[in-house]
C-alpha positions as CSV (number, residue, x, y, z in Angstrom):
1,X,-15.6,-18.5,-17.2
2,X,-14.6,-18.4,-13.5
3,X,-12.5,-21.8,-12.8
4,X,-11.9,-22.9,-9.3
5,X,-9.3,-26.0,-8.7
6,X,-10.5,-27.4,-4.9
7,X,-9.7,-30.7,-3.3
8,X,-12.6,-33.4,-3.8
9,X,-14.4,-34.8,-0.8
10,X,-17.6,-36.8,-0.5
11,X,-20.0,-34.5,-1.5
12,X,-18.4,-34.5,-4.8
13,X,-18.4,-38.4,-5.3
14,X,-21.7,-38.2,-7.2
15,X,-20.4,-35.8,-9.6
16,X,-17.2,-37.3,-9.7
17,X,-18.8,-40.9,-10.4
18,X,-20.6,-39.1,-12.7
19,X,-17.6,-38.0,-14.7
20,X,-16.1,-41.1,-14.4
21,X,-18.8,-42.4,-16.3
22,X,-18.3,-40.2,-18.8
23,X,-14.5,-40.7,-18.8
24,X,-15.3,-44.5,-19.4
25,X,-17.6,-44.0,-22.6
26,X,-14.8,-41.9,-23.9
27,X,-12.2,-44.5,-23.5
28,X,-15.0,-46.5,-25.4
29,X,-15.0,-49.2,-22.7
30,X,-18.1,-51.2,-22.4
31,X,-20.9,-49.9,-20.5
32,X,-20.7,-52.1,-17.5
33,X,-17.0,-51.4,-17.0
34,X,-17.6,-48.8,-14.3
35,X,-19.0,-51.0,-11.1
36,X,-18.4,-48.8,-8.8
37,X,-20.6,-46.7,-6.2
38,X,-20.9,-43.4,-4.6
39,X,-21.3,-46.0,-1.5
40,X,-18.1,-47.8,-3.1
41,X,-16.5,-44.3,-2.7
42,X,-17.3,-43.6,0.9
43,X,-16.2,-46.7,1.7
44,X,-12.5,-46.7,0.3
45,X,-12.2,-42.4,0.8
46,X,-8.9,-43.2,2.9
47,X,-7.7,-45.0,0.2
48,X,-8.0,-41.7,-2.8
49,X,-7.9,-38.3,-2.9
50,X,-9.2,-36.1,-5.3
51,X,-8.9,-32.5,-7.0
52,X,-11.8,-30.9,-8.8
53,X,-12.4,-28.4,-11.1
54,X,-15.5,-26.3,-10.6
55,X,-17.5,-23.7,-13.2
56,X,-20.7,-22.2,-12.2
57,X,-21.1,-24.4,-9.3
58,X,-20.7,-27.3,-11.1
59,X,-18.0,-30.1,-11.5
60,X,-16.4,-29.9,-14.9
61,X,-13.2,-32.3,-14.7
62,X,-11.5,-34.1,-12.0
63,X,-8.0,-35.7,-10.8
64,X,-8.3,-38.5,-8.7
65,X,-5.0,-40.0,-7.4
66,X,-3.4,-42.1,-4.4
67,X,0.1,-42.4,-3.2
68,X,1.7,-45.5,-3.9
69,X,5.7,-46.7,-3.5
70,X,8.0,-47.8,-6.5
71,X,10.6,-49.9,-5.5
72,X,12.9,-48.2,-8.1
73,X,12.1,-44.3,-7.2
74,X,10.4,-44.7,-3.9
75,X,7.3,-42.8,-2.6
76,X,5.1,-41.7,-5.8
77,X,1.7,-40.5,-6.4
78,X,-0.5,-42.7,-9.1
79,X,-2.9,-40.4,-11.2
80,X,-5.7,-42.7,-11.7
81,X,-7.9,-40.3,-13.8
82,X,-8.1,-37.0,-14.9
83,X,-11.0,-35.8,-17.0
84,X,-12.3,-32.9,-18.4
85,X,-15.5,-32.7,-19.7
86,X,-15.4,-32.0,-23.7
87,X,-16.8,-28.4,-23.1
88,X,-14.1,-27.1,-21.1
89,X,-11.1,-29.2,-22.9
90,X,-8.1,-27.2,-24.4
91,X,-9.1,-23.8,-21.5
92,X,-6.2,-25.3,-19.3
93,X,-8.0,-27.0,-16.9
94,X,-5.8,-30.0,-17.3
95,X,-2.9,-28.1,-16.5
96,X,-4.5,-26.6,-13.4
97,X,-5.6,-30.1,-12.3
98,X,-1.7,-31.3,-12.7
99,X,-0.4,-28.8,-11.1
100,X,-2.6,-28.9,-7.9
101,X,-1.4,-33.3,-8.3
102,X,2.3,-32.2,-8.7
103,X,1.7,-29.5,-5.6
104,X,0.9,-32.3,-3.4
105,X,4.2,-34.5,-5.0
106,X,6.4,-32.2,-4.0
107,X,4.9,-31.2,-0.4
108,X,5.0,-35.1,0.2
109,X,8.4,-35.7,-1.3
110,X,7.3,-37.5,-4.2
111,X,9.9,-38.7,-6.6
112,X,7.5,-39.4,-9.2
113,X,3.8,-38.9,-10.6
114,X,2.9,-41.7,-12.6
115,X,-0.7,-42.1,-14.9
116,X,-1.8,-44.2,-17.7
117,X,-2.9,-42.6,-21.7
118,X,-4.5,-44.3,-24.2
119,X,-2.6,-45.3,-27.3
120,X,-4.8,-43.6,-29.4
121,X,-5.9,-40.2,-27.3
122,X,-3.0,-38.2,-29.4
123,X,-4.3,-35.2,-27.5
124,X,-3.6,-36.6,-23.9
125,X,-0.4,-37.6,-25.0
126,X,1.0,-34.5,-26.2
127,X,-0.8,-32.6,-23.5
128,X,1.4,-34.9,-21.0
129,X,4.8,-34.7,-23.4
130,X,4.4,-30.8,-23.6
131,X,4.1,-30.8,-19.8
132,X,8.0,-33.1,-19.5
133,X,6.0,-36.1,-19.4
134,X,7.5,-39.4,-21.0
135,X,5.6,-42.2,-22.6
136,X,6.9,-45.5,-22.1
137,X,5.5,-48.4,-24.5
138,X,7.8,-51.2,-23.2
139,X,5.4,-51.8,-20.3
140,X,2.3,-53.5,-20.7
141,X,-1.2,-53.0,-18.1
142,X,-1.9,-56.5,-16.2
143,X,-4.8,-56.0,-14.7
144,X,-6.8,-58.9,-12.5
145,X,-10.0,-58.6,-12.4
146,X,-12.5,-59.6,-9.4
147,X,-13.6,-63.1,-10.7
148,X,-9.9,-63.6,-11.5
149,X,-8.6,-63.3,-8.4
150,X,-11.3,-65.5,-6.9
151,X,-10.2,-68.1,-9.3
152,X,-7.2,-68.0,-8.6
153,X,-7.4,-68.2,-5.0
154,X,-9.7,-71.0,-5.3
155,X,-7.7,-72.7,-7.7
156,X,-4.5,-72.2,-7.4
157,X,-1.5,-71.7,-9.5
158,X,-2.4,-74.8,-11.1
């Protein structure tokens, strides 16, 4: 199996929407969870960047990440989503993915990489621990959602 690790661009963005279809049925989110677009994508390209993992001409994983700033460690990159499809799981495609993420970090003088895991992907979790990774489960995901945020604006903090 010949494995190349490239950066994404926007010819990828229908394979990589694709994926992150995929990624969302694994995470056995509801069908309708995924609104975004391959237009969507074009759009907000500034705001993401992107690493794929190509076999055969085709896209078999992806890491899909942004810079952000923590007021506690300073300038970070957030790893929105890595996925590998089931196929080519456990031929260390993850760990080529991270490592072209954590190349970036430490060209841009990242202080920290930060991602979410599922509670109960035990395989993502000990993937990331085996790698120094460390799983915090003091900190809750707040997440507002589109109509929220309308509401709220309309509304107030009533």
């Amino acid at each position: 199996m010949a494995l190349t690790i490239r950066k994404g661009g926007e010819m990828d963005f229908p394979e990589i929407l694709g994926l992150i279809r995929e990624l969302a049925a694994f995470s056995k989110a509801p069908p309708d969870t995924v609104r975004n677009s391959v237009d969507r994508m074009k759009q907000d390209s500034g705001l993401f960047r992107s690493f794929v993992a190509e076999s055969d001409g085709k896209i078999v994983g992806f890491a899909l990440y942004f810079f952000s700033y923590s007021t506690w460690v300073g300038r970070s990159i957030y790893i929105e989503d890595l996925y590998i499809k089931p196929d080519f799981r456990r031929r260390r495609v993850g760990s080529m993915l991270i490592k072209a993420v954590f190349e970036v970090a430490e060209k841009e003088h990242c202080n920290r990489v930060r991602l979410q895991v599922l509670n109960w992907n035990e395989n993502a979790i000990s993937f990331y621990k085996k790698h120094g990774g460390v799983i915090h489960d003091e900190w809750l995901t707040c997440d507002f959602e589109e109509p929220a945020i309308k509401q709220f604006l309309e509304h107030g903090a009533e």
